[in-house]
C-alpha positions as CSV (number, residue, x, y, z in Angstrom):
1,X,-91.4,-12.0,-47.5
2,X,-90.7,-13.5,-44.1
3,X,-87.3,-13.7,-42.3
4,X,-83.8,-12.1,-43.3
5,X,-84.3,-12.6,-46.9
6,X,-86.1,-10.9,-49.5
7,X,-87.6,-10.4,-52.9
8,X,-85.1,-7.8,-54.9
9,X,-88.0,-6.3,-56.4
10,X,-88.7,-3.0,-54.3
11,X,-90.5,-1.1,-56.6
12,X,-93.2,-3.6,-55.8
13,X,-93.2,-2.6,-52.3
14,X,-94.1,1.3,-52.8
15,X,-98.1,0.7,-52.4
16,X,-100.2,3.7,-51.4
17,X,-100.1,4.6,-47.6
18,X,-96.2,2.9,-47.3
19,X,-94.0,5.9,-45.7
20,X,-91.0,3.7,-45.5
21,X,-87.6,4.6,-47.8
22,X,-86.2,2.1,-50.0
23,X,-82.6,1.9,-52.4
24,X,-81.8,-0.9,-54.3
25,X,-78.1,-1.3,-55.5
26,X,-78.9,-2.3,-59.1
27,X,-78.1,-0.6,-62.2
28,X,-82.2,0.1,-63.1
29,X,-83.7,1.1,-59.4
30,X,-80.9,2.9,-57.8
31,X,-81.1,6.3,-59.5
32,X,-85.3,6.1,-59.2
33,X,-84.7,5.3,-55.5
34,X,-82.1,8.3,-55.1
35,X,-84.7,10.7,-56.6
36,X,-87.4,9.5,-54.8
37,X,-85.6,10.2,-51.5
38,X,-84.3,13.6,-52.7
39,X,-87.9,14.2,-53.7
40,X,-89.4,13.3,-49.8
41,X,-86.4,15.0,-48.1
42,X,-86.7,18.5,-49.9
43,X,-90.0,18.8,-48.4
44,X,-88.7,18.2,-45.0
45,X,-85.7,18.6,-43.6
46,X,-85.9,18.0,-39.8
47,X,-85.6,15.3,-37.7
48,X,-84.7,11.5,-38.7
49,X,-85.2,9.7,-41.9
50,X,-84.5,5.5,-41.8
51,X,-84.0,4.0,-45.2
52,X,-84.0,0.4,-46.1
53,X,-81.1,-0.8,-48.2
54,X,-81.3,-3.7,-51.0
55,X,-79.5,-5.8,-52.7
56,X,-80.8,-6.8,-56.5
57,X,-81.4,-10.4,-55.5
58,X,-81.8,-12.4,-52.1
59,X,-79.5,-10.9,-49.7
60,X,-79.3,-9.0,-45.8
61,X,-81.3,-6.0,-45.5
62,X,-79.8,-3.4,-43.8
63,X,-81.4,0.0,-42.3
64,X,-79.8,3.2,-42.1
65,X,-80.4,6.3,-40.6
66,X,-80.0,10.1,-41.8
67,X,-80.6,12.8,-40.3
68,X,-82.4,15.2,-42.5
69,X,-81.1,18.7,-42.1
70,X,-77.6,17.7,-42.7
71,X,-78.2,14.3,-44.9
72,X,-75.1,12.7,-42.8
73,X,-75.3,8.8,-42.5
74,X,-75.0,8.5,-38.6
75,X,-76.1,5.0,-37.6
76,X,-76.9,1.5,-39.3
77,X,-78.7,-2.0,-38.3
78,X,-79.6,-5.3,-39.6
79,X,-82.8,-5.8,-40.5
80,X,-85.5,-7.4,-39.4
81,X,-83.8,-7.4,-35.8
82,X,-80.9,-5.7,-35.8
83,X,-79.7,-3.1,-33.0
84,X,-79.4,0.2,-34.6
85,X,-75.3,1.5,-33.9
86,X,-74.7,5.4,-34.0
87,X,-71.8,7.5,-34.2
88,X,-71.1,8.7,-30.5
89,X,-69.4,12.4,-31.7
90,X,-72.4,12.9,-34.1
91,X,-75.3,14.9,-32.7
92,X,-78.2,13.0,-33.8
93,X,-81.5,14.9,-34.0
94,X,-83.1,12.5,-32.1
95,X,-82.6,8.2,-32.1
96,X,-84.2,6.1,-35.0
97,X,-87.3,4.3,-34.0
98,X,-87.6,0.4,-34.2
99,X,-84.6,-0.8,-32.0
100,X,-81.9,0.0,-28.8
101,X,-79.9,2.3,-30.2
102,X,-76.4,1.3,-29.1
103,X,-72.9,3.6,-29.6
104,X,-69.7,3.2,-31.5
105,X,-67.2,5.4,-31.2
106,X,-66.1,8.5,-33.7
107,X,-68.7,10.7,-35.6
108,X,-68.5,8.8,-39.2
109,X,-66.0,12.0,-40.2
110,X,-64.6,10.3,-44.1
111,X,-61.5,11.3,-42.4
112,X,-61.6,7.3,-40.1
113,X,-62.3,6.0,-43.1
114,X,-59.3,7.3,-45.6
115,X,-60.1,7.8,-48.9
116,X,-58.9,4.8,-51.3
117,X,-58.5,6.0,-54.8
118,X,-60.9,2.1,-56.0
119,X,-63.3,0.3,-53.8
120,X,-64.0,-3.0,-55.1
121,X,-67.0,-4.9,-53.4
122,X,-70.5,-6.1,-54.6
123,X,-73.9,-4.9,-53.5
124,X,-74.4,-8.4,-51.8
125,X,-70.8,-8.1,-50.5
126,X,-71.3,-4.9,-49.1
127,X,-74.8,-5.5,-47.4
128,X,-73.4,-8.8,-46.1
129,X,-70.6,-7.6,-44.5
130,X,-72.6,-4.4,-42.7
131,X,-75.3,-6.5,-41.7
132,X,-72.9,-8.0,-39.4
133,X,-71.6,-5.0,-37.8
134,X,-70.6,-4.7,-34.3
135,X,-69.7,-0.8,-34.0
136,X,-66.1,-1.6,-34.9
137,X,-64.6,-0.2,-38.0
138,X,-60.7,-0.7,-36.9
139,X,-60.8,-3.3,-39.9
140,X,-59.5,-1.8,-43.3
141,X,-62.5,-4.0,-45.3
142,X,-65.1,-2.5,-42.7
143,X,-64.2,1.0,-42.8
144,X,-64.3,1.1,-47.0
145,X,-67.7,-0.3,-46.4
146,X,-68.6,2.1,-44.6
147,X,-67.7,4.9,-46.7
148,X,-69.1,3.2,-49.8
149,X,-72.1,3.7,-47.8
150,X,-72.1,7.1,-47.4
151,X,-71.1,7.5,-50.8
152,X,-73.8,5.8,-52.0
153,X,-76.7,7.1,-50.0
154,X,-75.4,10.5,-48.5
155,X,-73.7,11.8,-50.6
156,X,-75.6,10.2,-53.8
157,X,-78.8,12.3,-51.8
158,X,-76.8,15.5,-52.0
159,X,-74.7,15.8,-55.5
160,X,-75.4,14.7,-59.1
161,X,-72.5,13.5,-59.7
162,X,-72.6,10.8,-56.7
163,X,-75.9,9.5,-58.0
164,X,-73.8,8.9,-61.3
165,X,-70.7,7.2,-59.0
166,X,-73.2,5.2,-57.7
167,X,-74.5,4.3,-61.0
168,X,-71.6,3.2,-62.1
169,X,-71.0,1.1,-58.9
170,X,-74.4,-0.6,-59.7
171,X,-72.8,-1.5,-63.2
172,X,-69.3,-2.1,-62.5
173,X,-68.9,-3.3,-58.8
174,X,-66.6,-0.5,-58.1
175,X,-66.5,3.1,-56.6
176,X,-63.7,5.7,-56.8
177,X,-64.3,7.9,-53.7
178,X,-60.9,9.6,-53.9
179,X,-62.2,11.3,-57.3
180,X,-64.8,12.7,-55.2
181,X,-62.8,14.2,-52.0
182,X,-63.1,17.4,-53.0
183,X,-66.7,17.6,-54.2
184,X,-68.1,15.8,-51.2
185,X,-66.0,18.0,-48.9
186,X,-67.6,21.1,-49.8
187,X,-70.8,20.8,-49.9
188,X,-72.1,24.4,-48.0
189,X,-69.3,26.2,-50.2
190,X,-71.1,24.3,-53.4
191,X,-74.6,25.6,-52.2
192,X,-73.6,29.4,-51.6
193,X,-72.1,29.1,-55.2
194,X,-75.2,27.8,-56.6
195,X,-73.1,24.7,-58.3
196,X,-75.2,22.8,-60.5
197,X,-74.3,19.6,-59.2
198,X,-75.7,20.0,-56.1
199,X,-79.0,18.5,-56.1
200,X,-80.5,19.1,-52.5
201,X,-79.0,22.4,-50.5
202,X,-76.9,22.5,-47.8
203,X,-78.9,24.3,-44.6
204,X,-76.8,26.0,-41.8
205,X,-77.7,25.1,-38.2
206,X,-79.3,27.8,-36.7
């Protein structure tokens, strides 16, 4: 493994003593990588989590960042040697390790991004376009992207019913995020009503 390309095999990678967090956008690894993370997050939730993202086949790798109370997708990089960008407005618990951290502007609210009723893009597509990002999403393409994102890693982290979106994306090459306003909007409302479709809890800041 050398360079900006990879083996889409992941599961390979998870050898004993490797703390890094992996998701692979293919139909057969994506849901064990979603569970996986939900299974490391629920046993902390403080401070920064970075997670590698995949494509099934050669393609740019991408990092993300989370931050683990909230679960919000607040920065991104290229990988290997990528700058990491994070939302200015967003309150990060602290910056990722492994590169500067430089600022774009906004706080990744869905609201910049809309919500499209279809998003139509491939995994390679996707990771292709983000690992070229320059902390602007004024660009219609960009900004779907970067909700698809979300979608897929937040929000597939926090609700059932995500992790099946995403699924589906890894099957069909297409996401419906407008489906899902309502769900993805409410998530602390969700966890005080004890809604089976929320997989990891929403925690209050204190």
């Amino acid at each position: 493994m050398s360079g900006r390309f990879a083996s889409g095999n992941i599961a390979l990678l998870h050898q004993p003593g490797d703390l890094r967090s992996f998701i692979q956008l293919s139909r057969y690894l994506y849901p064990f990588c979603i569970k996986e993370l939900r299974r490391r997050l629920e046993n902390d939730r403080s401070g920064v989590e970075v997670v590698e993202v995949w494509a099934p086949v050669d393609a740019p790798r991408i990092a993300v960042a989370l931050d683990r109370r909230t679960l919000y997708l607040f920065g991104l990089r290229a990988l290997p040697g990528g700058e990491w960008w994070c939302f200015e407005g967003y309150p990060r618990p602290t910056d990722p390790p492994g590169a500067k951290v430089r600022l774009m502007s906004g706080d990744g609210n869905y609201a910049s991004f809309g919500w499209p009723e279809r998003i139509s893009t491939t995994p390679i597509k996707l990771l292709t376009d983000l690992s070229v990002f320059n902390g602007r999403y004024n660009d219609p393409q960009r900004a779907r992207h970067l909700l698809a994102l979300s979608l897929l890693i937040s929000e597939a982290i926090r609700f059932d019913s995500l992790l099946d979106e995403g699924m589906r994306f890894c099957a069909s090459d297409v996401l419906s995020p407008a489906r899902h306003r309502d769900t993805v909007t409410n998530w602390a409302k969700r966890t005080v009503n004890r809604d089976r479709d929320v997989a990891l809890p929403h925690i209050p800041k204190i």
